[in-house]
N, C-alpha and C positions, 0 to 999 in steps of 0.2 A: 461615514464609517460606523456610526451609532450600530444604524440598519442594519450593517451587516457581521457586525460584531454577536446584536443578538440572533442574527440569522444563524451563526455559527456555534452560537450553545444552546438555540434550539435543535441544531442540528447532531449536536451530542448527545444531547437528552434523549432523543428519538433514536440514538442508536447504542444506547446502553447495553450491559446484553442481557439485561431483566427484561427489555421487549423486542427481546428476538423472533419471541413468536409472532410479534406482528407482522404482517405479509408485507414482502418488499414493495409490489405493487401499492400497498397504502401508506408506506413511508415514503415512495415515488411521489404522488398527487400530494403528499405534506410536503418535502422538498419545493416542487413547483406552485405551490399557494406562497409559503416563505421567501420561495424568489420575486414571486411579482411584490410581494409586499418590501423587499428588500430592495429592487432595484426597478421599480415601478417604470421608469422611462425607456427603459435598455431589452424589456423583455422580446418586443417584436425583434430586433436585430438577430436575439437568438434562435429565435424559430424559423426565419428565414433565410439562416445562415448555411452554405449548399455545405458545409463539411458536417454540420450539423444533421441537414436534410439523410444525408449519405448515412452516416453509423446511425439514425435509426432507421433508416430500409433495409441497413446490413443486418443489424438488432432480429429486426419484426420479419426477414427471410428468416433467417438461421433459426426464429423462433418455431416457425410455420414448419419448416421443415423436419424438426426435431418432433410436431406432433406425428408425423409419419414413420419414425423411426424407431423410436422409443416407446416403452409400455406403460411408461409414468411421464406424464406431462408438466406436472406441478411442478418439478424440480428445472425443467427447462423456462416454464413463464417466472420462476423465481429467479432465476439467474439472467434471463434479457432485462425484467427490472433491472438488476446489480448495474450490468452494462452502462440504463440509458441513465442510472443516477448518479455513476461516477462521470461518465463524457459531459453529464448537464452542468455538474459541479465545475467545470473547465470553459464553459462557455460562461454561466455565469462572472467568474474571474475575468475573461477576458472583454466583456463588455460592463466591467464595473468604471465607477465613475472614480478617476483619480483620487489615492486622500494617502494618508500616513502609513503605508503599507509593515513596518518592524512597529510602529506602538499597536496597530491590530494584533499581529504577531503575539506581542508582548501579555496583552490581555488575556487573549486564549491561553496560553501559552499558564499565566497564570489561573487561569480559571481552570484549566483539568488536571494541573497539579495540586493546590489548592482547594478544588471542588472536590475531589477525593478524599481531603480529610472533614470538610464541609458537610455536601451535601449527602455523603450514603451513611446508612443506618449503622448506627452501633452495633458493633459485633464485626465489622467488614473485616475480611482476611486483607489484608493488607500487601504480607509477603504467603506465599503457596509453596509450597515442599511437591515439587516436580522432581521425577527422577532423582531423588537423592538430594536437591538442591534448593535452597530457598531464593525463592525469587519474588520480585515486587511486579504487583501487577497496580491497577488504577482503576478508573473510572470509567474509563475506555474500555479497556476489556483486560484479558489475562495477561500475562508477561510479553507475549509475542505479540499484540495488538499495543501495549504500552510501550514497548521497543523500538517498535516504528513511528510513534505518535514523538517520542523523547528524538530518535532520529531525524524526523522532519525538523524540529526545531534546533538541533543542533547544527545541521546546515545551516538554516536559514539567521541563524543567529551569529556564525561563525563569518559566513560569507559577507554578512552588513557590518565587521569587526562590532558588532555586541558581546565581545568572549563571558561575561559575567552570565551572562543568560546563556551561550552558546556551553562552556563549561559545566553549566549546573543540570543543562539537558545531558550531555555527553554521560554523567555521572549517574543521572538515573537512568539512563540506556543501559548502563555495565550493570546497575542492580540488579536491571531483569537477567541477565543469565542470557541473553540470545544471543546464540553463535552468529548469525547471519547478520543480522545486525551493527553487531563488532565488527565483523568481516568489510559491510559497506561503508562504514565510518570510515575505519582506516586505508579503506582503498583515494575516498573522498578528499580526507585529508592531506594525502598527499597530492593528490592533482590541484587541491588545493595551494599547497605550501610551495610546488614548483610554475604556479603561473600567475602568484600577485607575491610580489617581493613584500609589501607589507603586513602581510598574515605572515610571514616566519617566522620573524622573532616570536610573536605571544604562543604559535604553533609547536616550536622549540619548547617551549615552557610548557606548553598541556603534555606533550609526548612524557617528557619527565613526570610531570605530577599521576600522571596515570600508569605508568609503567605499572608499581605496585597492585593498584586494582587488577589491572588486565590478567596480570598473572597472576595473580588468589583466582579470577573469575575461571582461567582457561584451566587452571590444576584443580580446582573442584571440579571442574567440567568432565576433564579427564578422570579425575581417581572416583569420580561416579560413572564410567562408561558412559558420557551422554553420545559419545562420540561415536559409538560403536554400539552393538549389539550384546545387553544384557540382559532383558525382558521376555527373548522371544525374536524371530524371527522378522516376526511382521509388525512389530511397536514402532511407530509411527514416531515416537519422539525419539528415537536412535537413527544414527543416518544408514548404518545396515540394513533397516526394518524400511526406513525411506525406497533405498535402491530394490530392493524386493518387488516392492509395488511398479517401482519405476518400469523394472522390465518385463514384467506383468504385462504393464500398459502397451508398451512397444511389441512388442508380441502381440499381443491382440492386435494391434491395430496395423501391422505388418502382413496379419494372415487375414484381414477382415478382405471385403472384396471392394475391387477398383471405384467403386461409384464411393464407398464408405472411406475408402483412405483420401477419395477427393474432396468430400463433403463432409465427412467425419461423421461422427455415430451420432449426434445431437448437446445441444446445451444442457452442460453439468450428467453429461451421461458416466463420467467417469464417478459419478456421487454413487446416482442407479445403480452398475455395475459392479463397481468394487467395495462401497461402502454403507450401503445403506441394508444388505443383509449380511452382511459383516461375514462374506463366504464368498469365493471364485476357485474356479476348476476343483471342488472339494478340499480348498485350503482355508483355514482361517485366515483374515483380512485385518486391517488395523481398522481404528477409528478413526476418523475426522475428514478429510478430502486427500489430493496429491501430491501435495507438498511440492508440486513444480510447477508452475505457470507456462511452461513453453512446452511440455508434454502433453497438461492438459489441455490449451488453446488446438495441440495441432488432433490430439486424439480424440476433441469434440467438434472442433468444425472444421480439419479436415486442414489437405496442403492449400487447397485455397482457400480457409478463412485463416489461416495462419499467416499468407501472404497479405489479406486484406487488414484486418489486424495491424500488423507493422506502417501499411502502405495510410491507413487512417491514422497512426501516428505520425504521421510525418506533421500534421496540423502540430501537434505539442514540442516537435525537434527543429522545426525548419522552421532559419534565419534569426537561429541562436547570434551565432556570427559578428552579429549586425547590435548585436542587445547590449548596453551597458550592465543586465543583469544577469547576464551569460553565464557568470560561474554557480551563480544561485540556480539557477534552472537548470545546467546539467547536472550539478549535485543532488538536486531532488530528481531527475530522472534515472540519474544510477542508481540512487538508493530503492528505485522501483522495481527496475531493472534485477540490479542482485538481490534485492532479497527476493524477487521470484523463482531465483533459480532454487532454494530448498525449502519455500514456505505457501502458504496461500494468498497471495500478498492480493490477489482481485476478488478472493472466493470469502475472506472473513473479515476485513481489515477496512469497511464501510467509513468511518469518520475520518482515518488515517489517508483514505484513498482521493476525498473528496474533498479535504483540505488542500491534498499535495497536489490535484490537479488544479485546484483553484487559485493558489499561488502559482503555480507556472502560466496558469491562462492571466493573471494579472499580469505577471513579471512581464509578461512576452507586448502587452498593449499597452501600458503607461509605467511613469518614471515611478510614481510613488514617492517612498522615502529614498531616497541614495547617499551612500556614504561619499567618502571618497574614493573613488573608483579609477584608475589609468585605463586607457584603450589595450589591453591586453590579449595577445593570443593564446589561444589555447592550446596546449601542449599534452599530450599522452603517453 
């Protein structure tokens, strides 16, 4: 557990976003030196593993072909990296050697809360005045990368009945101000509270103690327009300026032609396209990427890497079932799940990504830590 404890805040460190400009391709080969040194006996199992084999030939196609389509190629070998270092991140978890899986947790957990008043330089903005709103961000990244990071841990602390830690995550999720976020908490919590009788009561008790924040959070939300369009059209932090782009996208790729709506225009083309000269059909564009994970997937690789996609996730879903740690593992795949529908949750969200696949590739091969747990079905 040592190993891979410091494997996982070397892995933060490398993804701060002071070395963003480092090329993902060479945060890729640092990941993979970190893992053999992490899990020195386990590493052949991963290279040889055919689901493995498969999403990097899906990867390294979709790469290949995106040099023939596209005008700019960097943003495509940037984004197959992203790919092969979040899936490796899931493999490694799932061929780790059994240990104490919530005091890892716990560690991390304090380490990039903690580490942010620690180790970054004096002067750190701490909270950011977005849209009107002051939000906490961290050491991870801005508020929306902190959101999800505080998120991961509120599952996974909630679900082992750790509520003290599960609580104090919960709490610095609501400071960042991210609607989506909120949104998959409390979707969570309640599939939570109706399929283990013994999280209600203390679930009972968080619902009350948060009430208060949620709504300070959601009425500044609201009486700053985050919710809607006050910037501008195409401002990307409103969800008007969102759905702008959104059918933007679908249109284009509605009238693109049959070979391109099957194979899609290429990896991160929707960067190329829409954002990287900050102009389409003679319209000003927003900044940053698509704000939707299931538009971009199908409007860069097309209906069949949309299909492939899902169908190579079935490794991360299949024979939950069967899991004593079934509620923790679907809770971190919803939370992936929705926050893609309004954010970048594959395209920016690198230590967030590869944590939450690392615990599910755990959960899914050994006991770990286990609370008390009942054979419980799951319910929707």
């Amino acid at each position: 557990m040592k190993n891979i404890f410091i494997f996982f805040t070397l892995l933060s460190l490398l993804n701060l976003e002071y070395l963003y400009s480092v090329p993902m391709w060479s945060r890729l080969a640092v990941l993979m030196v970190l893992f053999v040194v992490a899990l020195p006996t386990k590493y052949k199992k991963v290279i040889t593993d055919k689901d493995w084999i498969s999403i990097t030939l899906v990867i390294f196609s979709y790469t290949i072909y995106s040099y023939f389509v596209m005008d700019e190629v960097y943003h495509a070998s940037y984004f197959s990296a992203y790919y092969l270092y979040i899936s490796l991140a899931y493999f490694i978890g799932f061929y780790s050697d059994d240990f104490d899986f919530i005091s890892l947790m716990k560690k991390i957990f304090l380490f990039y809360t903690l580490g942010t008043v620690i180790l970054l330089f004096p002067g750190f903005e701490y909270f950011s005045l977005e849209s009107g709103s002051y939000r906490l961000r961290t050491m991870v990244g801005g508020p929306p990368a902190s959101s999800f990071m505080f998120l991961f841990f509120s599952v996974v602390f909630i679900s082992f009945k750790h509520f003290k830690y599960g609580y104090l995550s919960l709490f610095l999720m609501l400071l960042t101000g991210n609607r989506i976020a909120m949104l998959a908490s409390i979707i969570i919590l309640f599939i939570f509270y109706f399929n283990d009788k013994t999280l209600r009561r203390q679930l009972s008790l968080l619902t009350l103690m948060s009430i208060p924040l949620v709504l300070f959070n959601l009425t500044e939300l609201l009486i700053k327009l985050r919710f809607f369009d006050s910037y501008g059209d195409t401002n990307m932090g409103t969800f008007d300026g969102r759905l702008v782009h959104w059918n933007w996208a679908s249109e284009y790729f509605f009238n693109s032609d049959f070979t391109k709506q099957i194979l899609g225009n290429g990896v991160n083309s929707t960067k190329e396209i829409f954002f990287t000269f900050r102009e389409f059909n003679g319209e000003k564009t927003g900044s940053g990427a698509m704000h939707n994970e299931y538009i971009r997937v199908i409007f860069e690789n097309g209906i069949l890497g949309f299909i492939m996609v899902f169908y190579l996730m079935k490794r991360v879903v299949f024979g939950v079932e069967s899991n004593i740690n079934k509620l923790t593992i679907i809770g971190l795949v919803l939370s992936v799940m929705i926050c893609s529908m309004t954010d970048n949750t594959f395209y920016s969200f690198s230590t967030y990504l590869a944590l939450t696949f690392f615990s599910i590739g755990y959960l899914k091969n050994n006991e770990g830590y286990i609370p008390e747990k009942k054979n419980i079905k799951i319910k929707f």
